[in-house]
Predicted model as a PDB file, atoms N, CA, C, CB and O in Angstrom, pLDDT in the B-factor column:
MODEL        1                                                                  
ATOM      1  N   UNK A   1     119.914 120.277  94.262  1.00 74.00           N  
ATOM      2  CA  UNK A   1     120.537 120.818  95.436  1.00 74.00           C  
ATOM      3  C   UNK A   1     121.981 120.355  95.440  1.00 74.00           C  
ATOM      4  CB  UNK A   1     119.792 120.389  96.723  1.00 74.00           C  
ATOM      5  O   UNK A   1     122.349 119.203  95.209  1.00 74.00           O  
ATOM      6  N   UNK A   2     122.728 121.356  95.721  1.00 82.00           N  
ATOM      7  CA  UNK A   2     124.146 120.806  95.951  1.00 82.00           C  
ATOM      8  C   UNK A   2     124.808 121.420  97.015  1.00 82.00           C  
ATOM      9  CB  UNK A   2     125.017 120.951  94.787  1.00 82.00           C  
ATOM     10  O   UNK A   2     124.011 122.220  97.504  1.00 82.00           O  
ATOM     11  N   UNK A   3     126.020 121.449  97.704  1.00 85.00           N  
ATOM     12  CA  UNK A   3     126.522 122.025  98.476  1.00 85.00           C  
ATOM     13  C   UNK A   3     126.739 123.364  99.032  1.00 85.00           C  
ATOM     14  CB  UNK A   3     127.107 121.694  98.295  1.00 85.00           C  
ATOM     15  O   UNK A   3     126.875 123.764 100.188  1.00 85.00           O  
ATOM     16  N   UNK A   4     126.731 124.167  97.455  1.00 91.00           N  
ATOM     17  CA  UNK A   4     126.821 125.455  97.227  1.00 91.00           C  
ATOM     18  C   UNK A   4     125.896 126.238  97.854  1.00 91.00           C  
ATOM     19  CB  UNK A   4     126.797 125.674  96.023  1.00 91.00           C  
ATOM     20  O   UNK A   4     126.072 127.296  98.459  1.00 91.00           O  
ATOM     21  N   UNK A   5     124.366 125.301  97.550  1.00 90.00           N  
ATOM     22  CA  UNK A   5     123.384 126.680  98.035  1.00 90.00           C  
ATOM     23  C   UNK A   5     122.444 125.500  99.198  1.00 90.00           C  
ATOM     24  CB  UNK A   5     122.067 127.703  96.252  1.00 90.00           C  
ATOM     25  O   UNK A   5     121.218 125.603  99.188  1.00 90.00           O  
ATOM     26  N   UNK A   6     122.990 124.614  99.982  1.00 90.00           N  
ATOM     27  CA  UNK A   6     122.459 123.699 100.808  1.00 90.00           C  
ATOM     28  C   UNK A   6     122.017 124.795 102.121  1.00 90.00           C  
ATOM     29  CB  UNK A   6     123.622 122.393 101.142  1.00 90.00           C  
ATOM     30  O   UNK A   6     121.033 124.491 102.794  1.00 90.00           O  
ATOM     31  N   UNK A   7     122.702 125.930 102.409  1.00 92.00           N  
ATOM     32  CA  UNK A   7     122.127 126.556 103.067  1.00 92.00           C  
ATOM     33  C   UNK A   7     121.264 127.511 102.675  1.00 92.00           C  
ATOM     34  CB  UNK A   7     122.775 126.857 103.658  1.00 92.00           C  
ATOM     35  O   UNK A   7     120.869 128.334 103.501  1.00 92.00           O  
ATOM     36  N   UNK A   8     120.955 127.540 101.715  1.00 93.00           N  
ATOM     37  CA  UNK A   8     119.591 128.509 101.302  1.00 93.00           C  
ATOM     38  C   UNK A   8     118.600 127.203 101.160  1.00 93.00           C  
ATOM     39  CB  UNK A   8     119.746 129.641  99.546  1.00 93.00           C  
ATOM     40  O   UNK A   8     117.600 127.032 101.858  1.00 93.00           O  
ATOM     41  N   UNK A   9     118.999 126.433 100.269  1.00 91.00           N  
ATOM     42  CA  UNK A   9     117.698 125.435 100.858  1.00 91.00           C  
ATOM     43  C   UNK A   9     116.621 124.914 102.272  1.00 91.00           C  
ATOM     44  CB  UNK A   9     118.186 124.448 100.659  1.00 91.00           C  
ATOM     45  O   UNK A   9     115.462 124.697 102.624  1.00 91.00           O  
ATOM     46  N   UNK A  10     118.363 124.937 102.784  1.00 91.00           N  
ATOM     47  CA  UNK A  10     117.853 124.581 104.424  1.00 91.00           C  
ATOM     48  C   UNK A  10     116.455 125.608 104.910  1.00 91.00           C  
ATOM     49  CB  UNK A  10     119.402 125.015 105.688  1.00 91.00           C  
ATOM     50  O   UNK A  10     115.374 125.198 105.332  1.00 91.00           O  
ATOM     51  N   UNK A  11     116.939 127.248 104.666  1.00 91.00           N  
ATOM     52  CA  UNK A  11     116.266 128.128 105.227  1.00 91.00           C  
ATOM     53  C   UNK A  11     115.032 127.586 104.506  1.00 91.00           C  
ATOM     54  CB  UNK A  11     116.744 129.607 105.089  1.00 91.00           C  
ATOM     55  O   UNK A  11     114.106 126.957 105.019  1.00 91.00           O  
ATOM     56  N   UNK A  12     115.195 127.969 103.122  1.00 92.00           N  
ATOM     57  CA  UNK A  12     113.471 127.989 102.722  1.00 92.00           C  
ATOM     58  C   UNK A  12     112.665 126.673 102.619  1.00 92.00           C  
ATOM     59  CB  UNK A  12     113.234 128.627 101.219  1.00 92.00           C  
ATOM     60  O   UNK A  12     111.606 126.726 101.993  1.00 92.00           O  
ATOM     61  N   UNK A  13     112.969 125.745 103.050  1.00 91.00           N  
ATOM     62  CA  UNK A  13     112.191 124.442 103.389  1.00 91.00           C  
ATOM     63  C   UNK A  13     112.047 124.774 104.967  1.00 91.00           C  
ATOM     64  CB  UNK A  13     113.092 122.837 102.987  1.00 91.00           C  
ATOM     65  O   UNK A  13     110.860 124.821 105.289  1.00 91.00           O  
ATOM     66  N   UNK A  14     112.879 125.000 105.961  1.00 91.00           N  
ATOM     67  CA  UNK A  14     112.506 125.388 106.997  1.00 91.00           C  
ATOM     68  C   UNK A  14     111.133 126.601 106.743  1.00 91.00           C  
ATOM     69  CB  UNK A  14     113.827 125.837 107.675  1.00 91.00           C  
ATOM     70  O   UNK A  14     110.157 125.967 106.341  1.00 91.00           O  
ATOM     71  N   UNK A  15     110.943 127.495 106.815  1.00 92.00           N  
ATOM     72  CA  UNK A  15     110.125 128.715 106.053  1.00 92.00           C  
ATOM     73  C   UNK A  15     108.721 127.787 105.723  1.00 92.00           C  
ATOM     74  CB  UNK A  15     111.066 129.444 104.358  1.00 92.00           C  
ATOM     75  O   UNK A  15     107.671 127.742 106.363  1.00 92.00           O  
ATOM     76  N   UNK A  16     108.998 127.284 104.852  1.00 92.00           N  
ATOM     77  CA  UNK A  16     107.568 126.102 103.954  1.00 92.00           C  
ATOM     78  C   UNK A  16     107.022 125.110 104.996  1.00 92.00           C  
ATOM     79  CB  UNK A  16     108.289 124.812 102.430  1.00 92.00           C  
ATOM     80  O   UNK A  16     105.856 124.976 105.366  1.00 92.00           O  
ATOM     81  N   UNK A  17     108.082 124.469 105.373  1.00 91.00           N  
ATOM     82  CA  UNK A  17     107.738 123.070 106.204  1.00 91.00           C  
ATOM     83  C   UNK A  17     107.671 123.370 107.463  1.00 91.00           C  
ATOM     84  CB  UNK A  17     108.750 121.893 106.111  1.00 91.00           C  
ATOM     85  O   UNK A  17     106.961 122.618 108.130  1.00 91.00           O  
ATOM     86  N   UNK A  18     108.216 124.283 108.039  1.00 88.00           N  
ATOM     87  CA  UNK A  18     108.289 124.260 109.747  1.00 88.00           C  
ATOM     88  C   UNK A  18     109.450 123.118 110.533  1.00 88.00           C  
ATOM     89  CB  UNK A  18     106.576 123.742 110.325  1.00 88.00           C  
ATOM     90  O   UNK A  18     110.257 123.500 111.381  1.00 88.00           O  
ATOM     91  N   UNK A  19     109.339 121.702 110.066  1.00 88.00           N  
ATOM     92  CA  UNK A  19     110.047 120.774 110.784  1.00 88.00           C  
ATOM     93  C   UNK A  19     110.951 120.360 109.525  1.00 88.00           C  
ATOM     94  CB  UNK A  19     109.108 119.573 111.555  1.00 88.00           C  
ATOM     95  O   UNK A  19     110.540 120.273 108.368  1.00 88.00           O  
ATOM     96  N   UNK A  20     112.648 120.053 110.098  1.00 86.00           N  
ATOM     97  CA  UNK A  20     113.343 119.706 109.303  1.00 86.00           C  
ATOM     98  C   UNK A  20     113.704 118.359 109.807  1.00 86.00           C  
ATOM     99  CB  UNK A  20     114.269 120.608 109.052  1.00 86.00           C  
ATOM    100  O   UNK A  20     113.860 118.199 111.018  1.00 86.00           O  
ATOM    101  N   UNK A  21     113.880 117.160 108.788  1.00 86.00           N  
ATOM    102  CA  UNK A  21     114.281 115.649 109.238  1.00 86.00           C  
ATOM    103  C   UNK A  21     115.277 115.301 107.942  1.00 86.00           C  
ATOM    104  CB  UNK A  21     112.738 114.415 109.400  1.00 86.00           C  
ATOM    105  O   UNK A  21     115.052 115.710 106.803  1.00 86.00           O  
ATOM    106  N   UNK A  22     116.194 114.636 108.246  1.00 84.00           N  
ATOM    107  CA  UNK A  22     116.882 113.666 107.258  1.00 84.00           C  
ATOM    108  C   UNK A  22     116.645 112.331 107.454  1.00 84.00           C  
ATOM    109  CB  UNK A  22     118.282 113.779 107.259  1.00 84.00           C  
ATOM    110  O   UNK A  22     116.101 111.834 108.440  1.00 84.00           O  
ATOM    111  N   UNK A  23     117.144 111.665 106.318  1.00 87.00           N  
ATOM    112  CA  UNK A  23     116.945 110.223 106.057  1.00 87.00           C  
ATOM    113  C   UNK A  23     117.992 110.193 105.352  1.00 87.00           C  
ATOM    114  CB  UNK A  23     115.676 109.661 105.406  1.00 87.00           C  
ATOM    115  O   UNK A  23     118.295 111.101 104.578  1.00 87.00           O  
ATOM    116  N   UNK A  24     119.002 108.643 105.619  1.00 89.00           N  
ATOM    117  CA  UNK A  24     120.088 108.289 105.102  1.00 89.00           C  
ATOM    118  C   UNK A  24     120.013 107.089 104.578  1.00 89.00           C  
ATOM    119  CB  UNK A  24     121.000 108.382 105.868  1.00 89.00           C  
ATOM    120  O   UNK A  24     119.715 106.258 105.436  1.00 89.00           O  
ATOM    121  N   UNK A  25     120.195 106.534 103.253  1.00 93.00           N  
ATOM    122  CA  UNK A  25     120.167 105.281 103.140  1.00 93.00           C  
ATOM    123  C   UNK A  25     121.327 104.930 101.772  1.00 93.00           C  
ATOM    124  CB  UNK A  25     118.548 104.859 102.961  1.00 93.00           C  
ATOM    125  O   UNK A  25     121.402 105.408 100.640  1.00 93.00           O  
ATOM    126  N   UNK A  26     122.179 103.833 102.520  1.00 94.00           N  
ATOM    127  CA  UNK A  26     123.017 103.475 101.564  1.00 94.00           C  
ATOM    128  C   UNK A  26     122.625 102.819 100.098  1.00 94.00           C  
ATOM    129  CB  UNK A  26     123.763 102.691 102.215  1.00 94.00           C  
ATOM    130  O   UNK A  26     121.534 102.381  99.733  1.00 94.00           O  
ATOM    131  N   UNK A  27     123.946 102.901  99.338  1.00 94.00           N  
ATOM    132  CA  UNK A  27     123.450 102.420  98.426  1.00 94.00           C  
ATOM    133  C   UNK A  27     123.132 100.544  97.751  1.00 94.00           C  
ATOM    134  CB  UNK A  27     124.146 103.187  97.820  1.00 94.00           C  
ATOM    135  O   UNK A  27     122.652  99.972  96.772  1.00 94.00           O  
ATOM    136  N   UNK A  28     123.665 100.293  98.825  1.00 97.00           N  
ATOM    137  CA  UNK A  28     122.817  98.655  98.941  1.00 97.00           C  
ATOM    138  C   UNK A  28     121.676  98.730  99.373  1.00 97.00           C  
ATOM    139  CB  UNK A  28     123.369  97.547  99.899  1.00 97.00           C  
ATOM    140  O   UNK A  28     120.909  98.026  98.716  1.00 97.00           O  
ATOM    141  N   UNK A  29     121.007  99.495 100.532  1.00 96.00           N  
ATOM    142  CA  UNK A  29     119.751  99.985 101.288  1.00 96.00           C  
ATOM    143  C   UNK A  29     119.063 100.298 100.050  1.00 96.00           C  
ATOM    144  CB  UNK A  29     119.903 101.305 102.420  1.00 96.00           C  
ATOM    145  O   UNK A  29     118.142  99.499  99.880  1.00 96.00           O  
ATOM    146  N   UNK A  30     119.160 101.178  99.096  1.00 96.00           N  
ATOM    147  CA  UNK A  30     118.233 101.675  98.078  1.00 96.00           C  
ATOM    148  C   UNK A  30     118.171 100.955  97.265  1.00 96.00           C  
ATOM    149  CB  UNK A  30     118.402 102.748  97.533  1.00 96.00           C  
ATOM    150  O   UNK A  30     117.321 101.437  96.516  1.00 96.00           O  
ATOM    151  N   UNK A  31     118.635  99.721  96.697  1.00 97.00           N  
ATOM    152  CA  UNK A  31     118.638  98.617  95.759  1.00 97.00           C  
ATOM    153  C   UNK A  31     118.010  97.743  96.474  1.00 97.00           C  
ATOM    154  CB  UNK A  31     119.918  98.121  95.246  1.00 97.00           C  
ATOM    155  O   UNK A  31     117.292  97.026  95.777  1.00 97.00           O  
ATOM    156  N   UNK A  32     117.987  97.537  97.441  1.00 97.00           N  
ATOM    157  CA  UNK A  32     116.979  96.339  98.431  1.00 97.00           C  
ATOM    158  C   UNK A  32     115.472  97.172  98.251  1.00 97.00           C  
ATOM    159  CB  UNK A  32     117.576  96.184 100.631  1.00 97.00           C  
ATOM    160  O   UNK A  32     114.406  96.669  97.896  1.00 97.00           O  
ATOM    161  N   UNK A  33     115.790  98.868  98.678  1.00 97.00           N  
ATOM    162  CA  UNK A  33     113.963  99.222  98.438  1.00 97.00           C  
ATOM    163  C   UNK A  33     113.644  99.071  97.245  1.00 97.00           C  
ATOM    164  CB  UNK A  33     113.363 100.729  98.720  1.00 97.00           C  
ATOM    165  O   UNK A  33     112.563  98.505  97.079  1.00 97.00           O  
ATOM    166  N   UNK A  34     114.386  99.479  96.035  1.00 97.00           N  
ATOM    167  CA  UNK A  34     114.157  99.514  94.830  1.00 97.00           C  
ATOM    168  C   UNK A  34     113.702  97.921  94.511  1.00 97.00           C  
ATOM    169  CB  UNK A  34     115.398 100.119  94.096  1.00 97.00           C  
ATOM    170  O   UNK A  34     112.506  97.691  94.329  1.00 97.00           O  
ATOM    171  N   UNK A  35     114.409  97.141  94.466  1.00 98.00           N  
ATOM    172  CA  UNK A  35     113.612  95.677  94.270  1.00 98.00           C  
ATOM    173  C   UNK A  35     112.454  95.085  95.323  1.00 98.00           C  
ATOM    174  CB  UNK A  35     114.750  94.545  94.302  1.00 98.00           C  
ATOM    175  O   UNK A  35     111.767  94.092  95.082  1.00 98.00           O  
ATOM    176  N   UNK A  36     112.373  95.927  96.590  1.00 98.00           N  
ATOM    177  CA  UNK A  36     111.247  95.540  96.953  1.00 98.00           C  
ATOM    178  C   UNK A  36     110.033  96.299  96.529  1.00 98.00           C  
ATOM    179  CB  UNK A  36     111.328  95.446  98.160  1.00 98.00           C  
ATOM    180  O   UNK A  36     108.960  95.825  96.901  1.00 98.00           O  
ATOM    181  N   UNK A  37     110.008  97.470  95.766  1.00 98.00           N  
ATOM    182  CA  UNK A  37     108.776  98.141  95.304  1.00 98.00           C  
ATOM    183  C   UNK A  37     108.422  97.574  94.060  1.00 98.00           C  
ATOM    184  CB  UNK A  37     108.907  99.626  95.169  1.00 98.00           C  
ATOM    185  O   UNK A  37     107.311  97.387  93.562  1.00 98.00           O  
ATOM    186  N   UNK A  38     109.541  97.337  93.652  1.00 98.00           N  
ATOM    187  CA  UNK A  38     109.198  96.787  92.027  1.00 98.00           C  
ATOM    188  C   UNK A  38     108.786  95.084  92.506  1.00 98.00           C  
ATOM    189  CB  UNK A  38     110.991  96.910  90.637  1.00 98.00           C  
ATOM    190  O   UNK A  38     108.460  94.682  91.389  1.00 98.00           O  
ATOM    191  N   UNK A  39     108.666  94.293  93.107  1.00 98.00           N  
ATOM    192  CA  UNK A  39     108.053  92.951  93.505  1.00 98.00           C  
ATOM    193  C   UNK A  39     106.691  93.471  94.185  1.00 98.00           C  
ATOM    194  CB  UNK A  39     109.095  91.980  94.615  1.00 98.00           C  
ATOM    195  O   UNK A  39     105.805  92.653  94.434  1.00 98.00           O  
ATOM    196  N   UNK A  40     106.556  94.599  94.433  1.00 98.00           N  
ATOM    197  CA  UNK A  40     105.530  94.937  95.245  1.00 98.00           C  
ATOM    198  C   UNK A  40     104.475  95.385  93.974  1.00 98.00           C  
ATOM    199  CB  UNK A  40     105.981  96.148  96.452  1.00 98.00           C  
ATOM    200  O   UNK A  40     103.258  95.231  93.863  1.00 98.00           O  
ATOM    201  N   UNK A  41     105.171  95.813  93.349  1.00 98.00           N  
ATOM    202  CA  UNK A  41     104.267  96.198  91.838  1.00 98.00           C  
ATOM    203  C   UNK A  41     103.584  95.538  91.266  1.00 98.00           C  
ATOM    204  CB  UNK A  41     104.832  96.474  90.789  1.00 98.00           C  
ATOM    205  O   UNK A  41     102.405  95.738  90.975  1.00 98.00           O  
ATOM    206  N   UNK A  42     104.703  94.049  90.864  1.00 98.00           N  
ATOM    207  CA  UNK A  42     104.494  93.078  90.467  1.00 98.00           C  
ATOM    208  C   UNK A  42     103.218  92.432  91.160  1.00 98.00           C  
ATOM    209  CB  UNK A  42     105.606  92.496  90.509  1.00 98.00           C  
ATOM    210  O   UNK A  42     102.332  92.082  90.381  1.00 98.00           O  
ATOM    211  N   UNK A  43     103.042  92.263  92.259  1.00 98.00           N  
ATOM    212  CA  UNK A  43     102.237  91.498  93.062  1.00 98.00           C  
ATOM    213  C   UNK A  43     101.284  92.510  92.512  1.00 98.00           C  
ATOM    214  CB  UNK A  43     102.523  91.221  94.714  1.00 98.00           C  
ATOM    215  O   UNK A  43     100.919  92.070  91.422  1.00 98.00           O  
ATOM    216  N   UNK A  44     100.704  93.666  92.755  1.00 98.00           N  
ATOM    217  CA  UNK A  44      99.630  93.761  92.575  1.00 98.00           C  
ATOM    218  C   UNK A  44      99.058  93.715  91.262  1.00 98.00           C  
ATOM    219  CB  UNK A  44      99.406  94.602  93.122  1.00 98.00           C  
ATOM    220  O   UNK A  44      97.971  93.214  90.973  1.00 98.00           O  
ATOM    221  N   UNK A  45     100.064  94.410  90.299  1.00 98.00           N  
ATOM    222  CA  UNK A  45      99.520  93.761  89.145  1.00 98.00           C  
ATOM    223  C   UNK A  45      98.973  92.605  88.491  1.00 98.00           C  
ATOM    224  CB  UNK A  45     100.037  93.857  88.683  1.00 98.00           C  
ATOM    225  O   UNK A  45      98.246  92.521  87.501  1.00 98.00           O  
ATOM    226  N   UNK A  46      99.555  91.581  89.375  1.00 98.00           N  
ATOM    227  CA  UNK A  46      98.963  90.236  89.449  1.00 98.00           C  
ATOM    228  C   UNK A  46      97.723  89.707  89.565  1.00 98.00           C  
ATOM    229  CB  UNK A  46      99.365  89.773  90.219  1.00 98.00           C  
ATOM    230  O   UNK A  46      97.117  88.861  88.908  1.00 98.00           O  
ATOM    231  N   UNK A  47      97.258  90.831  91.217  1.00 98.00           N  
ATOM    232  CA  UNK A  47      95.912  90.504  91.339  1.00 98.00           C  
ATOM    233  C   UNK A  47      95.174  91.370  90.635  1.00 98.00           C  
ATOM    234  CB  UNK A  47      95.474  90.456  92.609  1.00 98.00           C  
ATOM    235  O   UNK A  47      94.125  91.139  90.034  1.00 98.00           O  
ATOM    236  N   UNK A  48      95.649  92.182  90.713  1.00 97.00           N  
ATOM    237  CA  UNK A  48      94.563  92.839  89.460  1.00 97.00           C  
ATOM    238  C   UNK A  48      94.252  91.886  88.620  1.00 97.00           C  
ATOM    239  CB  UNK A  48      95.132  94.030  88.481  1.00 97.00           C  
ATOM    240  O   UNK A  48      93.318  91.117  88.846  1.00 97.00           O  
ATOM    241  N   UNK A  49      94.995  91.821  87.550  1.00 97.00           N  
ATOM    242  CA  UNK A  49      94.612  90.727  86.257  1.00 97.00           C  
ATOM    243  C   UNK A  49      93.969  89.424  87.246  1.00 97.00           C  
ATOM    244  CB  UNK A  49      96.354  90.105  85.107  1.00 97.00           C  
ATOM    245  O   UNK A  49      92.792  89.152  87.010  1.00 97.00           O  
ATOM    246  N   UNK A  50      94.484  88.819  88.053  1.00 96.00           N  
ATOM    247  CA  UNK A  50      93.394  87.733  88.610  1.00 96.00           C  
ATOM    248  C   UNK A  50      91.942  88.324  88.908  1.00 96.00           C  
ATOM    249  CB  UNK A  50      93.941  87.079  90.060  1.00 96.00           C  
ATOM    250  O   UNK A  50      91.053  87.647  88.393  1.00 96.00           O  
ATOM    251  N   UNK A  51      91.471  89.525  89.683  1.00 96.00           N  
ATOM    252  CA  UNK A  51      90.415  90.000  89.261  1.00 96.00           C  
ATOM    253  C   UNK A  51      89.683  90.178  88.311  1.00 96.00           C  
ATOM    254  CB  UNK A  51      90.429  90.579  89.442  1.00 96.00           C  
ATOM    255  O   UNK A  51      88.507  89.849  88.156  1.00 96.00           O  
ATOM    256  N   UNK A  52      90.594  90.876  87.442  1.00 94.00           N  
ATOM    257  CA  UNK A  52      89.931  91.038  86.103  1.00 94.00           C  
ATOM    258  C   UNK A  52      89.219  89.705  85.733  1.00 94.00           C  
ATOM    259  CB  UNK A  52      91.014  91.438  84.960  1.00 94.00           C  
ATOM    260  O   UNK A  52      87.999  89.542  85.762  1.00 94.00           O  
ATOM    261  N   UNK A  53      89.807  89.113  85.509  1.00 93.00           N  
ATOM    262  CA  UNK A  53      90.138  87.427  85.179  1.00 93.00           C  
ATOM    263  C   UNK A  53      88.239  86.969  86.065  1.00 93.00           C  
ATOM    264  CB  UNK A  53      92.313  86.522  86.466  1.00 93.00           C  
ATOM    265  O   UNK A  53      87.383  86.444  85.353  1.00 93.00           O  
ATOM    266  N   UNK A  54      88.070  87.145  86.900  1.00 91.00           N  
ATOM    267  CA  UNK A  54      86.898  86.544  87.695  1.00 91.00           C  
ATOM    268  C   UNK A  54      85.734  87.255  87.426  1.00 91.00           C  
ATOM    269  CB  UNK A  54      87.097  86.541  89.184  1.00 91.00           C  
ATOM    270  O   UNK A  54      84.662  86.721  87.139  1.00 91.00           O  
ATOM    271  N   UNK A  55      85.947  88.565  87.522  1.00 89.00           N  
ATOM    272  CA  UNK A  55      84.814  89.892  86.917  1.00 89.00           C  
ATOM    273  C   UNK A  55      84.630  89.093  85.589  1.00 89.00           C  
ATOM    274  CB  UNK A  55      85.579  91.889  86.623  1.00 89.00           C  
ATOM    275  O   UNK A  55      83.620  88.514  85.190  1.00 89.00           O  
ATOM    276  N   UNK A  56      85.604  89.182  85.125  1.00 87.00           N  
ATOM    277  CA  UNK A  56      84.928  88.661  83.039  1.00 87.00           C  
ATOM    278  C   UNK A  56      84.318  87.642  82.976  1.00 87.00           C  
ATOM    279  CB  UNK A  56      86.092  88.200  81.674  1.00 87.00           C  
ATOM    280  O   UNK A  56      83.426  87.631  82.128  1.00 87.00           O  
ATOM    281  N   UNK A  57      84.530  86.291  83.868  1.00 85.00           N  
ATOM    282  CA  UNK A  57      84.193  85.159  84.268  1.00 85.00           C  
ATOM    283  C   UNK A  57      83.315  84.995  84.288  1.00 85.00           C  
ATOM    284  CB  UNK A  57      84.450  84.806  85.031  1.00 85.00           C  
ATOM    285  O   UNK A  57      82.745  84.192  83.549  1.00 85.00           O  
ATOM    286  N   UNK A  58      82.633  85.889  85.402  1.00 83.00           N  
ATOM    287  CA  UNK A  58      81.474  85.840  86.395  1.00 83.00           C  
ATOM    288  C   UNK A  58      80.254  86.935  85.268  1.00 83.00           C  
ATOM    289  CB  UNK A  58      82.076  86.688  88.343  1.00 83.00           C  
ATOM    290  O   UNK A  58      79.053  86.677  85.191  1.00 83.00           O  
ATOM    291  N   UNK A  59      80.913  88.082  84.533  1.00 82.00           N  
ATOM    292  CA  UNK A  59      79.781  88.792  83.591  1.00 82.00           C  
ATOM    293  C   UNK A  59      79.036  87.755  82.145  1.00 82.00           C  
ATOM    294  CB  UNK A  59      80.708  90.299  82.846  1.00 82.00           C  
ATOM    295  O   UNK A  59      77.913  87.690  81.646  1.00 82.00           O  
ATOM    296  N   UNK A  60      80.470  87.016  81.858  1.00 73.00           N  
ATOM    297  CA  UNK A  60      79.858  86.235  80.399  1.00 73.00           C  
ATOM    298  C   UNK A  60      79.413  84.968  81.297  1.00 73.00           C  
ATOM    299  CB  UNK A  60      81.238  85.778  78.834  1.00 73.00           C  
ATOM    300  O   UNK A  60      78.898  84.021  80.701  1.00 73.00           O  
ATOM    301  N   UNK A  61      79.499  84.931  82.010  1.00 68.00           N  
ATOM    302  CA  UNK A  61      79.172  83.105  83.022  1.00 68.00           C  
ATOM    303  C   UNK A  61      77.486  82.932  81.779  1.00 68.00           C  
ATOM    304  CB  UNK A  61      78.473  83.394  86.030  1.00 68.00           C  
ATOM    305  O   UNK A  61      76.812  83.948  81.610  1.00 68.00           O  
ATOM    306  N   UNK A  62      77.184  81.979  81.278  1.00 68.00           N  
ATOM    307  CA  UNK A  62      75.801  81.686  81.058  1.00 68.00           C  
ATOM    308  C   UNK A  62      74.731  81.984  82.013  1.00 68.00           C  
ATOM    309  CB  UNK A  62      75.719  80.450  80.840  1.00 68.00           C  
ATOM    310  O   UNK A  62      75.002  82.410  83.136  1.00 68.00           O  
ATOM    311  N   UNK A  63      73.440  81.768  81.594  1.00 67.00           N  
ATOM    312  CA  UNK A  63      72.468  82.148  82.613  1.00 67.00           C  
ATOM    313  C   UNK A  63      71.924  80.593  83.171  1.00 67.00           C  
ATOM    314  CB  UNK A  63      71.162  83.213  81.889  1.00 67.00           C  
ATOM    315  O   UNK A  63      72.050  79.471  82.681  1.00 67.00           O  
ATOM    316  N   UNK A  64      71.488  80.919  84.000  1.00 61.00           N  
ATOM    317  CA  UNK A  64      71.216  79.291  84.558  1.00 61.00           C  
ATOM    318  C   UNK A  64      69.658  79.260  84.419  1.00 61.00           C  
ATOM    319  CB  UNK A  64      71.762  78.911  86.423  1.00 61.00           C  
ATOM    320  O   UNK A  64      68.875  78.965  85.322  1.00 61.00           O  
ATOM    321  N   UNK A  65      69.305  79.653  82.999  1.00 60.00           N  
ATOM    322  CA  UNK A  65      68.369  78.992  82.716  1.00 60.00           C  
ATOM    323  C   UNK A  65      68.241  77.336  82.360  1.00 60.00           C  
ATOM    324  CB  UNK A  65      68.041  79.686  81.894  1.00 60.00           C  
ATOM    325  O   UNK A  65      69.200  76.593  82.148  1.00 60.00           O  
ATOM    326  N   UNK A  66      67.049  77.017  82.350  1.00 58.00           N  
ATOM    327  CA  UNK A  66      67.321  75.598  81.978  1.00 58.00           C  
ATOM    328  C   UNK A  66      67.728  74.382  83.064  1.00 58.00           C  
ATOM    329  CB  UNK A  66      68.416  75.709  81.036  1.00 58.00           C  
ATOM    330  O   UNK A  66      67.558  73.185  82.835  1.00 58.00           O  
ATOM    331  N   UNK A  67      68.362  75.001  84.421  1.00 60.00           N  
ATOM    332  CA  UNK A  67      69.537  74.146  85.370  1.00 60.00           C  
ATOM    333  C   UNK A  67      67.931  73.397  85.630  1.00 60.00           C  
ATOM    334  CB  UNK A  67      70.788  75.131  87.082  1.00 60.00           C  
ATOM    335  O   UNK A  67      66.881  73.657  85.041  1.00 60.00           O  
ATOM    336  N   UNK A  68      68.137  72.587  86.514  1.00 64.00           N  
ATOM    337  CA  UNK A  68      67.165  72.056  87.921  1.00 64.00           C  
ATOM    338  C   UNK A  68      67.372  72.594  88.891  1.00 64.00           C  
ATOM    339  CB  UNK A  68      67.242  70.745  88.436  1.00 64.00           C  
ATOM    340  O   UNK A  68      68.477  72.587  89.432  1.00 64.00           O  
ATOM    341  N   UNK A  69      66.003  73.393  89.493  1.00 65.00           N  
ATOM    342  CA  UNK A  69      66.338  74.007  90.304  1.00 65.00           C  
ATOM    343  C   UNK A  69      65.649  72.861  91.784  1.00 65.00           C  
ATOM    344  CB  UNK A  69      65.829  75.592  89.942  1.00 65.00           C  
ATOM    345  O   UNK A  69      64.467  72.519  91.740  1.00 65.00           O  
ATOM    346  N   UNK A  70      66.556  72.401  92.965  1.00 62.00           N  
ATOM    347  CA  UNK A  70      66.616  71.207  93.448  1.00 62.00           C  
ATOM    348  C   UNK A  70      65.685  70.265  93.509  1.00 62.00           C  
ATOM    349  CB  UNK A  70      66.931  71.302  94.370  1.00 62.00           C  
ATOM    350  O   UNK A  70      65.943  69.174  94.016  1.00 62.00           O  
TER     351      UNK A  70                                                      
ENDMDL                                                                          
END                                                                             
């Protein structure tokens, strides 16, 4: 989209969508979201692998044959 045809856009997203909204965000604003999605990534990828990590744990764990049972 550029300036040229910003009013034909306008119409046919109006047309599609019904409601029109903007959002403005500078470009320090988008480097703050940008490093907060990518830490946000990070984190979950984290727990994932810590899951993983407990699932594998908990499937090869030995059998408790043999223990005393109290």
């Amino acid at each position: 989209m550029s300036e040229a045809n910003l009013d034909e856009f306008l119409e046919k997203f109006k047309e599609e969508e019904g409601l029109l909204a903007f959002m403005a965000i500078s470009a320090q604003g988008y480097e703050n979201l940008a490093l907060d999605i990518a830490d946000m990534r990070r984190y979950i990828l984290q727990q994932k692998d810590i899951i993983l990590y407990y699932e594998e744990s908990l499937t090869n764990a030995p059998d408790d044959v043999g223990l005393p049972t109290e």
